[in-house]
C-alpha positions as CSV (number, residue, x, y, z in Angstrom):
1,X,38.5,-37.5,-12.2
2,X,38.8,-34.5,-9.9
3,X,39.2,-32.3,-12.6
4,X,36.1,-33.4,-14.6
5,X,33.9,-33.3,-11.5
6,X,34.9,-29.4,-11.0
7,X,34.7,-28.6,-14.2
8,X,31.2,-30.4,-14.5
9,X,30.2,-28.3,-11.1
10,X,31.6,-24.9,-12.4
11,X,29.3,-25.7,-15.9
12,X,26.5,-26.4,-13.6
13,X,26.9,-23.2,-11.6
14,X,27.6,-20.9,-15.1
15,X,24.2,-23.0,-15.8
16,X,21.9,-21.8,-13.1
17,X,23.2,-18.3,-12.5
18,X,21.9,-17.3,-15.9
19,X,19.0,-19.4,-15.8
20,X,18.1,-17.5,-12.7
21,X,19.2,-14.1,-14.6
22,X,17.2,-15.0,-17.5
23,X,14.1,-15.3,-15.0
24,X,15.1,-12.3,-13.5
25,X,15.2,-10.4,-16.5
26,X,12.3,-12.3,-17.6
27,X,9.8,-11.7,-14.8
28,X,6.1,-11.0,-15.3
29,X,6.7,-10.3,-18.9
30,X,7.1,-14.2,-19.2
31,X,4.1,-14.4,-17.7
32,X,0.1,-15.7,-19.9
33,X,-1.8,-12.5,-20.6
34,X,-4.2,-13.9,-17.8
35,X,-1.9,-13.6,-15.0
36,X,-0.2,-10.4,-16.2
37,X,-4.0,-8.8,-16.2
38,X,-4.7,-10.1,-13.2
39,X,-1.4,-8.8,-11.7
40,X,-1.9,-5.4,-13.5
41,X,-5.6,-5.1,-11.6
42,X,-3.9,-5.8,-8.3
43,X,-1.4,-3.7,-8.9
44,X,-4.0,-0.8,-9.6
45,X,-5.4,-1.7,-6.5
46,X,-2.6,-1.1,-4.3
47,X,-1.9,2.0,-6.7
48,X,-4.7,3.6,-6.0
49,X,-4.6,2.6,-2.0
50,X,-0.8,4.3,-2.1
51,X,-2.7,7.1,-3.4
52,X,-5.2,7.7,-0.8
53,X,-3.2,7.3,2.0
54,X,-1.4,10.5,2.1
55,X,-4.0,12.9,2.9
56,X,-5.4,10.5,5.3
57,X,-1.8,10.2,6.8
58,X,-0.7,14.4,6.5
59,X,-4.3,14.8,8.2
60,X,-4.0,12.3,11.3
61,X,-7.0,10.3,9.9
62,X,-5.5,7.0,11.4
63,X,-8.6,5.0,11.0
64,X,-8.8,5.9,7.3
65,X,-5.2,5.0,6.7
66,X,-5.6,1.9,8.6
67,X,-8.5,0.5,6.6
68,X,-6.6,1.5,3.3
69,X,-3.4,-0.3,4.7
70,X,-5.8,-3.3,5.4
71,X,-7.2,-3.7,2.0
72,X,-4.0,-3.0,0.3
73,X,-2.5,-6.2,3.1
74,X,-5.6,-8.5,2.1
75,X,-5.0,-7.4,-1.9
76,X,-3.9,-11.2,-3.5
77,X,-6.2,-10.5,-6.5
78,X,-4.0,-13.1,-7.6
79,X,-3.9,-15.6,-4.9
80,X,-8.2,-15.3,-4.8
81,X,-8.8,-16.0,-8.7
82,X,-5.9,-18.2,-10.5
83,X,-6.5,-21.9,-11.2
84,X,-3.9,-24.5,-10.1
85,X,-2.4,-24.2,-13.5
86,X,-2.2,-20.8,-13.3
87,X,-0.3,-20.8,-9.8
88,X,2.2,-23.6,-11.0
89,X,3.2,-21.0,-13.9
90,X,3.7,-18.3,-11.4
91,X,5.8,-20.5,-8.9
92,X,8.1,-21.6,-11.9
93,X,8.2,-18.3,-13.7
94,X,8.5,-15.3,-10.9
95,X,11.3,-14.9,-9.6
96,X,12.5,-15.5,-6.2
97,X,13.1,-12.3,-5.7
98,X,10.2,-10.9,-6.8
99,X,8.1,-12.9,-4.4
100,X,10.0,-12.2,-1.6
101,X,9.5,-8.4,-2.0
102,X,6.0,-8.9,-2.5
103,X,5.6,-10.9,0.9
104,X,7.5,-7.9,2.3
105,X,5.8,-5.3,0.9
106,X,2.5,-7.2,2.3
107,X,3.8,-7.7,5.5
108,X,5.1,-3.4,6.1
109,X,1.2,-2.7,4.7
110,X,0.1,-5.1,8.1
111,X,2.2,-3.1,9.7
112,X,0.9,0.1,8.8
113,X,-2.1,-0.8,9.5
114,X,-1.1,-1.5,13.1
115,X,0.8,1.5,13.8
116,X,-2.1,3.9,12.1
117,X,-4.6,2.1,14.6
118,X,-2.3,2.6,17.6
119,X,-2.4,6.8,16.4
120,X,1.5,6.1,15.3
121,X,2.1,9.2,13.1
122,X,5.9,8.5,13.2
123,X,5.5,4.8,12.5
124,X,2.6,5.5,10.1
125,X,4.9,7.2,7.9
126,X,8.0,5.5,8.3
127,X,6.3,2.2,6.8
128,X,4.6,4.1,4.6
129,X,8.1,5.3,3.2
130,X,9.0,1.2,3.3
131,X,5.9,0.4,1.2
132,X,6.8,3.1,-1.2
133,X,10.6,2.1,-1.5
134,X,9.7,-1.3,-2.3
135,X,7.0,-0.3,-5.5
136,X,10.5,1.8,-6.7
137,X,12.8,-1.3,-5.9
138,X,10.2,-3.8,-7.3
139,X,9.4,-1.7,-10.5
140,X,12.9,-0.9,-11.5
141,X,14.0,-4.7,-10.9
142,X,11.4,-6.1,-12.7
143,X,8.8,-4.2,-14.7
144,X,11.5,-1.7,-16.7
145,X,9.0,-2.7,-19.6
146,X,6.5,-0.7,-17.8
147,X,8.9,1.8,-16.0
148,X,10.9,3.0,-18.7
149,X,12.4,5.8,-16.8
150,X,14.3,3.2,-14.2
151,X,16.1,1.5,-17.5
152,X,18.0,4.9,-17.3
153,X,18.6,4.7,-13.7
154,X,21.7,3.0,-12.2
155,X,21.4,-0.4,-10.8
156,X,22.1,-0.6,-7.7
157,X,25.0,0.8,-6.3
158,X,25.5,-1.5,-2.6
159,X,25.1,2.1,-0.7
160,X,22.3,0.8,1.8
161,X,20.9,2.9,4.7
């Protein structure tokens, strides 16, 4: 009996682990057209925001880089237009881990924001560099369809600073 139970558990683990790589892999390309739109305007958004902030930030314009670092915070396109059915798909079909660095990456842009209105030049840029780091982490994780230069770039190697 033992020995059917673990072998039942180890199927069930083998079971999950690549259904959880398969939705990894998967991503926003398993996505409706809708939601993957609506995902690429948001992502445009903050594009564009990421953009603007480094003259503001290389010329001590903390005000300007705060407001951008605000409407890049406040920037759930997503959040503001999908239906319930729409929100159900993207609970089931993102990733964990994709939502995670998204809460992060929303959460350093608060931050920034903070920092820029405290006059913070140091700060400023070091969450700057966070935001940044996490569009390169988040891209080549889970949008080498739209990156194609990461799918020639090691995964990660474990070397953390």
């Amino acid at each position: 009996m033992k020995n059917i139970i673990s072998k039942f558990i180890v199927f069930l683990i083998i079971v999950f682990s690549v259904n959880s790589y398969a939705n990894e892999q998967d991503g926003v390309k398993a996505l409706s057209p809708e939601i993957r739109g609506l995902l690429s305007q948001e992502m445009k958004a903050i594009q564009k925001g990421m953009i603007s902030i480094i003259p503001e930030l290389a010329s001590g314009n903390y005000e300007a880089v705060s407001k951008i670092a605000k409407q890049i915070k406040e920037s759930f396109i997503l959040k503001q237009k999908l239906t319930k059915e729409q929100k159900k798909e993207l609970k089931h079909k993102l990733p964990t881990a994709f939502i995670e660095m998204d809460r992060e990456f929303h959460k350093d842009a608060g931050m920034l924001m903070h920092v820029a209105k405290m006059k913070n030049g140091e700060l400023a840029n070091y969450y700057y560099f966070k935001m940044s780091n996490a569009c390169i982490k988040c891209h080549s994780k889970f949008a080498k369809h739209r990156f194609p230069a990461f799918s020639s770039t090691k995964e990660d190697s474990g070397h953390h600073h």
